[in-house]
N, C-alpha and C positions, 0 to 999 in steps of 0.2 A: 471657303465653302465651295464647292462642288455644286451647279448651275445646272438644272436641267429645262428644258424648252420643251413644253407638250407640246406632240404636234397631232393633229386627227382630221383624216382624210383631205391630208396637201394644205390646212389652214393653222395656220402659228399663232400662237396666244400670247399675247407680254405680260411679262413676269410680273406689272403693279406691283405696289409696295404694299409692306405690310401695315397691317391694322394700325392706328393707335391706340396705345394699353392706357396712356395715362388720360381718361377721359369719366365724366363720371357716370359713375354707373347706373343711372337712367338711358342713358346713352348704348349699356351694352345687352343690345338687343339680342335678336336672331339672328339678323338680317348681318349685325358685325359679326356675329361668334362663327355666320358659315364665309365669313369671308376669311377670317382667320383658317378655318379649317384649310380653306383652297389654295391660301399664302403658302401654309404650313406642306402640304400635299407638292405643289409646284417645287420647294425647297429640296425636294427629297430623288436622290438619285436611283431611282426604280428600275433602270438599267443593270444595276447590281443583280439584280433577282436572277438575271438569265447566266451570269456567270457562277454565281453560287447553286445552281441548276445543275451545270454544267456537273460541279464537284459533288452534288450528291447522287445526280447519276455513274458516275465512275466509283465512286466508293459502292454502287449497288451494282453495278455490272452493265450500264446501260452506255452505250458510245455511238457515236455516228459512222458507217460503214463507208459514208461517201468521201470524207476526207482520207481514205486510203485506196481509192479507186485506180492512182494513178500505180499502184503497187497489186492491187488483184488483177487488175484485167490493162492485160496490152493488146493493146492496139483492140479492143474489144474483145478480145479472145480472155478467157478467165484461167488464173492457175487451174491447177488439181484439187488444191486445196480449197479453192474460192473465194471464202470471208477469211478474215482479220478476226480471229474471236478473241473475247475480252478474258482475261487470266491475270486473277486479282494478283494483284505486286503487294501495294500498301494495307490493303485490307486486315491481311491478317496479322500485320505488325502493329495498325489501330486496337485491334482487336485483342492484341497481349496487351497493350497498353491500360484499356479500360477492365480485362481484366483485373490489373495493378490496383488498378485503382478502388474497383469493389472492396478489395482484399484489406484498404486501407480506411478502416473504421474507425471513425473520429470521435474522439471526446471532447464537450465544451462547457463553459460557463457562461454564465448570464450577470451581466453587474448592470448598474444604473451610473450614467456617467456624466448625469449633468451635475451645473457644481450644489444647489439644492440639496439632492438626495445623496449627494457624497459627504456634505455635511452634517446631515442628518446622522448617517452610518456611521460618521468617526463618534459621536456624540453618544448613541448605544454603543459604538464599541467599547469606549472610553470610562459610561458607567458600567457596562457589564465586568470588564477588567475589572474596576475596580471593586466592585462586588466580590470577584472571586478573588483578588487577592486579600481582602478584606476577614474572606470566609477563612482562606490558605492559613493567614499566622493564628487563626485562632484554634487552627487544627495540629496535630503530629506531626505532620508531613515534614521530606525534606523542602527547606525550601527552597535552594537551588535548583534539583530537578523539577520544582512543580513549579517553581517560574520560568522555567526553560520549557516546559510542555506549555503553560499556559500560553507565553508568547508564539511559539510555533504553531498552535491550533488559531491566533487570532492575525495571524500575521498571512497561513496559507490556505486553512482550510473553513474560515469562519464566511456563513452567508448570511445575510439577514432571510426572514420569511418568504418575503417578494422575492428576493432573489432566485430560493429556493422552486416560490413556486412556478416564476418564469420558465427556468432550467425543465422544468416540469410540462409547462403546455407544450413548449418546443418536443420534449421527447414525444408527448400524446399526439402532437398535431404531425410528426415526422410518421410515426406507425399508424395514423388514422388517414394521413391521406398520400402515403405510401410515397413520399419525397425519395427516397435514396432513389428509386427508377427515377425521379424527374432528376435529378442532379444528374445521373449515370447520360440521359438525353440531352441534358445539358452542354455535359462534358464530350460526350460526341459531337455536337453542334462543332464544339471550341474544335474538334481535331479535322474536322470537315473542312467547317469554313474561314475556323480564326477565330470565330467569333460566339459569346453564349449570350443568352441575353434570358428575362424573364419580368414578369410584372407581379405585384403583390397589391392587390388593392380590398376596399371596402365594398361588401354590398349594400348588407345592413349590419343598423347596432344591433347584437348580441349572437353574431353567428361569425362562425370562424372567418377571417382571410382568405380571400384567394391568391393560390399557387401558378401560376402558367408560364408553361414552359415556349419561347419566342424561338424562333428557327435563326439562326444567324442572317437569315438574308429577308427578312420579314420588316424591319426594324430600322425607323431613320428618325435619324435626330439633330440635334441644331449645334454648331462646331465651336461652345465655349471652352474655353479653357482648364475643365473640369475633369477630374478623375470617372467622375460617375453620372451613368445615362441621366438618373433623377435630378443632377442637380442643371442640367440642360434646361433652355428657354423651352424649348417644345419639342416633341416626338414624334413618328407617326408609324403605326402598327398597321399593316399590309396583309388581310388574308382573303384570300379565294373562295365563296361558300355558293351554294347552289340556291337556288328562288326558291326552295324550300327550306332550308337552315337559316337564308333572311329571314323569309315572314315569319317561322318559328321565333327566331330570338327577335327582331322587333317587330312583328306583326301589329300587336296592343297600341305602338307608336307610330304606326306609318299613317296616314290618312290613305283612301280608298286609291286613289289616283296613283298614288305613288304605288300601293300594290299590285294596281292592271299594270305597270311601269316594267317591274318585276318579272312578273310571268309572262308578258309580252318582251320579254329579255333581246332576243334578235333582233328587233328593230329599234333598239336601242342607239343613241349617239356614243361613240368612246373618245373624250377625250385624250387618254393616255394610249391609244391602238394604232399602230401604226398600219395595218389593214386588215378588215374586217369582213366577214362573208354575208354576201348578202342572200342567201337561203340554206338551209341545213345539207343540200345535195353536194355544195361544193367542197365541204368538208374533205373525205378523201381525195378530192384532188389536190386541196392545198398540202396534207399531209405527203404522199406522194410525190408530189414535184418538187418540193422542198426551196424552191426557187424565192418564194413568197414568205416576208414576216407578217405572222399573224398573234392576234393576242390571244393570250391563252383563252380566255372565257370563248374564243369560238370555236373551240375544239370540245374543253368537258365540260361545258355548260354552268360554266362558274363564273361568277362576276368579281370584281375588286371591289371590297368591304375595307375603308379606312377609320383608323380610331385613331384617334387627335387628339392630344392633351398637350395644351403650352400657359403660359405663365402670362398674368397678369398684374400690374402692378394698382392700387388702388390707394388717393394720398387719406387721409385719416388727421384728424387734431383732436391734440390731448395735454393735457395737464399734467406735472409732477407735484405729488404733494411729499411732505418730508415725512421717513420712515423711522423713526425713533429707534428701532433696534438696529437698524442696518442704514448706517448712513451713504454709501454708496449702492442702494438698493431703492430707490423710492420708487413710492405706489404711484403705479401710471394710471389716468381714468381717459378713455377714450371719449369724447363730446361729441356728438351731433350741430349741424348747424342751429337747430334750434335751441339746443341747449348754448352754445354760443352765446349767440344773440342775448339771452336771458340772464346772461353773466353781467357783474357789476364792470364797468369799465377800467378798474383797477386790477379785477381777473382778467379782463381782457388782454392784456400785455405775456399775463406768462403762459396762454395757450400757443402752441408749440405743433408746428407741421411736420408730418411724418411719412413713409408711405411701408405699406405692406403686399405682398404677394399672395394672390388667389392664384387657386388651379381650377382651370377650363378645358373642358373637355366637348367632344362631338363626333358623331360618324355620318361619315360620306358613302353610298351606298353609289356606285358606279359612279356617274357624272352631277347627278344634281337632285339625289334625293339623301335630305338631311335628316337625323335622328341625334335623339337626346343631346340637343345642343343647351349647355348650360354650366353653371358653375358647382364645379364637385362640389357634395352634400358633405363628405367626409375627410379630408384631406388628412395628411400626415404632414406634422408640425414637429419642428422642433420645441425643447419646452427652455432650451438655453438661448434659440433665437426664434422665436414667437412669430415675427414680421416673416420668415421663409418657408414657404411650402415645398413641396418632393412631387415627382410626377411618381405617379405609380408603374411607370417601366424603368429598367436599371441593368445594370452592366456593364463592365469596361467601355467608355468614348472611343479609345486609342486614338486622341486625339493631340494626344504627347508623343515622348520618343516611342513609347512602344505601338507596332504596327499590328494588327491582325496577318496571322502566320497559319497560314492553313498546310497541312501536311499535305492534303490532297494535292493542293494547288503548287507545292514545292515539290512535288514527283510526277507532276503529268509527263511531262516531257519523258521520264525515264519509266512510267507506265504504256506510251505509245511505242519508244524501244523496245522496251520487254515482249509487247504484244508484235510488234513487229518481226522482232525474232523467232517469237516459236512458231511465227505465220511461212520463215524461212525454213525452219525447220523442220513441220511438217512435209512441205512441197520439196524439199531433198529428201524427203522418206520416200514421198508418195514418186517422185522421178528415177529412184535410185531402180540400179539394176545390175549385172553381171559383169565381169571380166570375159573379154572374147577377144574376135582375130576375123579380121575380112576374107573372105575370100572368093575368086573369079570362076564365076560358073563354068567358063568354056573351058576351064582344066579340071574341071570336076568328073572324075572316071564314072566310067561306065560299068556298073556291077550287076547288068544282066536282071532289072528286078521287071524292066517293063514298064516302070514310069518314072516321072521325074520326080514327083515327091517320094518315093519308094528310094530310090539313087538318092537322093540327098540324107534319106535317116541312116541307110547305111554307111554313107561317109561320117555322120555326127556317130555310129555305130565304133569303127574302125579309131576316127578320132579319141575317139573316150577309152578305149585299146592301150594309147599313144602313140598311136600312127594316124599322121593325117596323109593320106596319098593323094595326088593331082597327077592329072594327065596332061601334058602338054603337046602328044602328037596325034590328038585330034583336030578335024579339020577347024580352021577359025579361032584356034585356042592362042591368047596372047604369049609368045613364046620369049618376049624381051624382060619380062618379070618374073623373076623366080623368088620372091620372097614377098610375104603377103605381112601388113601391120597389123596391130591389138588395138585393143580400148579396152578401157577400164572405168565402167558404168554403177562402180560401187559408192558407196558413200565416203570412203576415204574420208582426210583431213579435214573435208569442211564439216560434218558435225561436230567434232571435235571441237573446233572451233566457233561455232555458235553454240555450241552448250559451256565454253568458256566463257564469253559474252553474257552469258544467261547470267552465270554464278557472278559475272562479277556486277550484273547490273544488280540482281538479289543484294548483294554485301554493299553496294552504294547507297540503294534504298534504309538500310539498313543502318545505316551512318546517317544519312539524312535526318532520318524519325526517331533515331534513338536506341533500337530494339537488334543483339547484332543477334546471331545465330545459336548463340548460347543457352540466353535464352526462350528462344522457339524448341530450344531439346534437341536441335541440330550438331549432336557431339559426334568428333571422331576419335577415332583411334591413340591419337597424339594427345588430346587433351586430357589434362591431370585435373584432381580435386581442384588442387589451389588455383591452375589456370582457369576452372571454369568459374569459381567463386569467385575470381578478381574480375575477369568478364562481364558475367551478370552485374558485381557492385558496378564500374564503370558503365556500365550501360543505363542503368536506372541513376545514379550522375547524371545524367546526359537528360533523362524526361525529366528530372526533380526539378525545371522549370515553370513544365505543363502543370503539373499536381500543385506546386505552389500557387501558380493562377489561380487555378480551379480551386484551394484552397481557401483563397482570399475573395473567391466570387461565390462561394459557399460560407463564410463566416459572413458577408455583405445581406446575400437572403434573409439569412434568420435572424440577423438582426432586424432587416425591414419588418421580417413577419412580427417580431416582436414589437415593435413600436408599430404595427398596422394593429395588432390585438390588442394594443391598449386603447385604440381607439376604436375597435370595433367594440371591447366588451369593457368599456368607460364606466357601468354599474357595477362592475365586478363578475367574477366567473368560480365556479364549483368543475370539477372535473377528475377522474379516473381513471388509469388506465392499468395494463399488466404489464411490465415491461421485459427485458430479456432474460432477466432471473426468473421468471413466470412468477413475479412479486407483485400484489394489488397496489398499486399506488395511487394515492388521494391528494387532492391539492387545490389551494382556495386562494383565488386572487381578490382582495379586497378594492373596495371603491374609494379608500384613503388613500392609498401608498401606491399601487398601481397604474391609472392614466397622467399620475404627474411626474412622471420620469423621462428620461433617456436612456434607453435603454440597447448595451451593446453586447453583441454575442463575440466570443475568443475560443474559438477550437486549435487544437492541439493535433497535428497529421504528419508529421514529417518520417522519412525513410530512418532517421536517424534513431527514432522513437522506436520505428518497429523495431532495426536491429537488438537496440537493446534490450527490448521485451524480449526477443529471442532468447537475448542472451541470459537476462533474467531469469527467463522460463528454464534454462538450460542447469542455471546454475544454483535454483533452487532444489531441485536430486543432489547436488555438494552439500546444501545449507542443514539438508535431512538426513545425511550420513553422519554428520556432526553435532545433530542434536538441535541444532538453533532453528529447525522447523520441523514441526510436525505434517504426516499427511494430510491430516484434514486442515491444515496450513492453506497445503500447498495445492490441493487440487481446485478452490476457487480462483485459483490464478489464471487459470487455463480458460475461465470465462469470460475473462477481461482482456481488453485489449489496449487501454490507454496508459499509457506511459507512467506519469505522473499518480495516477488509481495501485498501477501493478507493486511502484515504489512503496507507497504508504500504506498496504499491506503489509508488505515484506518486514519496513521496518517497524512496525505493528507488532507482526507477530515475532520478528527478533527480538525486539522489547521484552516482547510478554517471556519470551522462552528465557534470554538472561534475565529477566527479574525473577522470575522461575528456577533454574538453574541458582541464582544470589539466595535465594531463598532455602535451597537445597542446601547450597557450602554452608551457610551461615547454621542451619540445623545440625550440619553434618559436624559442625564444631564444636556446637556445641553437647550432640552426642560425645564427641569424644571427651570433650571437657570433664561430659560425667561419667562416661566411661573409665578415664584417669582417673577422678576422684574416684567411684566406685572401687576402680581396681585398686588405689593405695590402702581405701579400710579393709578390701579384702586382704592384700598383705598384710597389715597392721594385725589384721583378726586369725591371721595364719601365722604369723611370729609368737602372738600373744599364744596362739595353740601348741605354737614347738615349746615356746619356753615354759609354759604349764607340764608339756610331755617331759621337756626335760628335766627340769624342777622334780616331778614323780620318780624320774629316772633318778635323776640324784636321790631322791628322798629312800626310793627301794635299792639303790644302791648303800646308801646309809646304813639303812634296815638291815640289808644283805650282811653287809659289813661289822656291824656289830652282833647279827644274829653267828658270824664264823668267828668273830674275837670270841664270843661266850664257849663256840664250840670249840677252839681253838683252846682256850683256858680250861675247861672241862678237859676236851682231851689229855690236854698236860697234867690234869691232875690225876689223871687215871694213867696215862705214861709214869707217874712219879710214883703213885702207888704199887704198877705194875715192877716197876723198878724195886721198891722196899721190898714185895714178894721175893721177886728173885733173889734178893741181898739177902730174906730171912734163908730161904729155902738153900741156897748155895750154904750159908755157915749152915743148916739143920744136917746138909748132907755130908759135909765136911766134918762134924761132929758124929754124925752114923761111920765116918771111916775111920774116925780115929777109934771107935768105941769097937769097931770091928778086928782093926788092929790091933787092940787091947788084948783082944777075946785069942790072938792067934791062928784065926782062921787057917786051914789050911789052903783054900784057893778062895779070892775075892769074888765078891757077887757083886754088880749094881746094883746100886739102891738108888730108885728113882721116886723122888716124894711127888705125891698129886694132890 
């Protein structure tokens, strides 16, 4: 631990030993709780404040001019330039950094992690399972798929109510009292000083937690072994407020005396002041001479306000009785002495000493006025270990390997460079001047104008010609030198070279903090896609240290706040809000299930996440070319940002789109099914029709056919008849020639019968 010695005005105070905790508490009075406070205060190295001062001045532009005096002014004489002025280095590479970080919008969840409520939850898990699988075989379903969704829905996405509705205050209580800016001032602190800190406590039952965001150099604590500021012996909270913001916040509490105390502030004793003014006149001059340490309250008229919260141990006797359902769980009854006493002597034996942890709290208002000294009304308990309390301030100890690493304070050195540079650079602009050439008045000719500065512009006249003419046989003229030297009062080489310096102090910083020029949008000519996208990833490589901190000291918060809410709204809580979908949402935290938990918050943030939401995003325009998303798919994606959320959409709606798609083939086959069928009765009905046509066809071919055998036989008998004609007719006429031959005709005549 780290030893400081108040000293005030030349007289030293000994450190005394701290209180004794285990005493009983009749015992802890006022009179112990402000000696604890004093303990606790002396413990604490206040001397930090002025170096963390230090770096939040240079991250805002503020520097002392006199630590560069021996560089402005020589010999008393001042450059040109005069001051040293202050030209952020680191600034705006903080600056991209917290940018990053806004940009990384977290999603989380809410469990209950004591073992209690984890048994409870496997036990609904267990019957609900088995209800639905109970419901599943008595339905259609496949049951492979639908025991395969069922266990994935109970295995990643199932909450209980409480759970649900935790998840719920946290989002309400994040948009109602506007946390992401306090984590964002957080997370500045961290890159200032190294360090964030914050307190989450109770006012009263049934009204929100408070949020407060702690300056890194505000905050001192007690050096156990612990990860985290709360689980420290004691704390102590350091702020500045004016005699009007005291009596404001503890006016109600002060008595009369201590308020004239207050407003009479100047003639106050300081403990902790190493020199103090003794009337308001001399204020400027201490400012001014700088020669003098003085405490701040006698410059802005503010005092030093301490808040003190350390642990107490208190011992307790109690009984085990045996617990028939849980035999390594027995019911503990805590006894009073007098209930002791009243015990049979055979109970007497198995009462059992124990001890427990209260949290004590108090503030010290300058040197010796005490306020709300007493034992916190509301404390945060664990509900797995009952006997330990939490202070209500928290935040990384670094009281392990890891050290508080301040960017600021890992670049001053190369911020007083930087600034030193362009202090040189300036004063070579402002000194710079022409290339020239000497030369000796008494060979300076004589060109008849009448005077001497007349004669001189005509030689710079002639010069600028490119003749410079000299007289050397005038009287007194030096006649042994005929050749005059130059100078050269330009800027030459050395800018050049301090703006090299400049660049490469830029590109050091730059390295240091994480952030190279790529990212600033500082591209040149020479850089390609792919080299500035390997850049950028490497560069955030490099801060994905800082974000995982701050990650872990942001899932640390809201867990606090969540176990502070179950103790501030221990009846139970109703509440409402809209959230980023501009969706009303409702949510009831019951007074069953609620204040008896442990309750831990698990956010989801990493670079790795985003990428592949990028990539996601990117590749969901492929998934819709090919059918397996739709756009009204795909444009609620664009409003999400959690990894894990983006996924179980997607495969949501691929799901639905091949069950969809299964659903189409399976129709589509079965159309054809009866398409085919269709189509073979229509063949069947189209053969049946040829072979009816052709059947006709033969039957009128039939017809045909026997209608030309009849006419065919007809005709022969009329061919055969025509035939016997002729047969008659040929002998008729053959008998007219013979009968005409008989007759002796003298010339033959035709005889043609008809």
């Amino acid at each position: 631990m780290v030893f400081t010695q108040p000293i005030a005005s030349g007289k030293s105070f000994s450190y005394g030993f701290k209180p004794k905790q285990n005493i009983p508490e009749s015992q802890k009075n006022a009179e112990w709780a402000s000696e604890n406070v004093d303990w606790c205060i002396s413990m604490s190295p206040l001397w930090w404040r002025t170096k963390s001062d230090e770096f939040y001045n240079l991250y805002n532009g503020v520097r002392s001019e006199e630590q560069f005096e021996h560089l402005t002014k020589t010999y008393g004489i001042e450059f040109p330039a005069g001051k040293i002025k202050h030209i952020p280095l680191v600034r705006p590479l903080i600056n991209r950094i917290l940018s990053e970080a806004e940009e990384r919008q977290f999603e989380f969840s809410a469990h209950a992690e004591d073992a209690e409520s984890t048994e409870s939850k496997i036990q609904s898990v267990s019957s609900q399972l088995l209800n639905e699988i109970i419901q599943l075989v008595k339905s259609d379903q496949d049951i492979d798929k639908a025991m395969e969704k069922l266990e994935r829905y109970y295995r990643e996405e199932y909450k209980s109510e409480t759970e649900i509705g935790v998840q719920h205050f946290i989002n309400q209580y994040m948009l109602k009292h506007r946390l992401d800016r306090k984590f964002a001032e957080n997370f500045l602190d961290k890159m200032i000083t190294g360090k964030e800190f914050y307190r989450v406590h109770v006012n009263r039952i049934g009204e929100d937690p408070q949020y407060e965001v702690i300056k890194g150099d505000e905050l001192f604590y007690a050096d156990n072994a612990v990860k985290w500021v709360n689980e420290c012996d004691w704390a102590v909270r350091v702020k500045l407020l004016t005699p009007t913001e005291i009596i404001d916040t503890f006016g109600e509490r002060m008595t009369q005396e201590d308020i004239k105390k207050v407003e009479s502030w100047l003639n106050m004793y300081h403990k902790d002041a190493f020199y103090r003014l003794n009337n308001p006149s001399e204020a400027d001059q201490v400012i001014n001479d700088g020669s003098k340490t003085f405490v701040n309250s006698a410059v802005n008229h503010k005092l030093a306000v301490y808040y003190v919260e350390w642990k107490s141990i208190r011992k307790i006797n109690y009984i085990k009785n045996e617990n028939k359902y849980a035999e390594d769980a027995p019911f503990i009854k805590i006894l009073s002495n007098e209930a002791i006493r009243e015990l049979p002597n055979a109970r007497k034996k198995n009462v059992q000493v124990g001890y427990i942890q209260d949290l004590w709290s108090g503030v010290r208002i300058a040197d010796d006025i005490y306020v709300d000294l007493g034992k916190v009304k509301h404390p945060v308990r664990s509900m797995s270990e009952p006997s330990k309390v939490y202070l209500s301030f928290n935040g990384l100890t670094y009281n392990s390997k890891i050290k508080p690493y301040s960017l600021i304070g890992e670049t001053k050195d190369l911020q007083d460079l930087y600034d030193v540079l362009h202090f040189h650079k300036e004063n070579l602009i402002a000194l710079s001047g022409v290339r020239g050439s000497y030369m000796d008045l008494s060979q300076l000719p004589d060109f008849k104008t009448g005077n001497a500065a007349d004669n001189i512009k005509m030689f710079m006249y002639y010069k600028k010609l490119g003749t410079a003419f000299i007289d050397r046989s005038k009287e007194g003229a030096d006649r042994t030198f005929n050749q005059f030297p130059s100078y050269d009062e330009t800027l030459g080489a050395g800018l050049q070279a301090i703006l090299m310096m400049i660049q490469h102090i830029e590109d050091v910083a730059g390295r240091v903090v994480g952030v190279n020029r790529q990212q600033l949008g500082a591209t040149q000519y020479f850089d390609g896609k792919a080299t500035m996208q390997q850049a950028i990833q490497n560069s955030s490589m490099v801060t994905e240290y800082l974000f995982n901190e701050h990650d872990e000291f942001i899932e640390r918060a809201l867990t606090d706040l969540a176990n502070a809410a179950r103790v501030s709204y221990k009846y139970g809580v109703v509440g409402h809000y809209t959230d980023s979908k501009r969706q009303q949402q409702i949510f009831r935290l019951d007074d069953a299930n609620f204040p008896f938990a442990d309750w831990g918050v698990h956010i989801t943030n990493k670079s790795a996440d985003k990428r592949s939401v990028m990539e996601l995003k990117a590749m969901s325009a492929e998934l819709i070319k090919q059918g397996m998303l739709q756009i009204e798919d795909a444009l609620p994606l664009f409003k999400k940002t959690g990894l894990a959320e983006i996924v179980r959409d997607i495969e949501v709606s691929v799901a639905k789109r091949r069950a969809q798609m299964e659903e189409q083939q399976a129709q589509m086959q079965q159309l054809q099914a009866q398409l085919a069928e269709a189509k073979g009765q229509a063949e069947i009905q189209k053969l049946q029709a040829q072979t009816q046509e052709i059947a006709a066809k033969i039957e009128q071919n039939r017809l045909n056919l026997e209608l030309e055998q009849m006419a065919l036989s007809q005709k022969k008998d009329v061919d055969m008849s025509k035939l016997d004609l002729d047969k008659k007719r040929i002998e008729l006429e053959a008998k007219q020639l013979e009968v005409y031959a008989r007759q002796n005709a003298v010339k033959s005549a035709e005889i043609k019968n008809k």
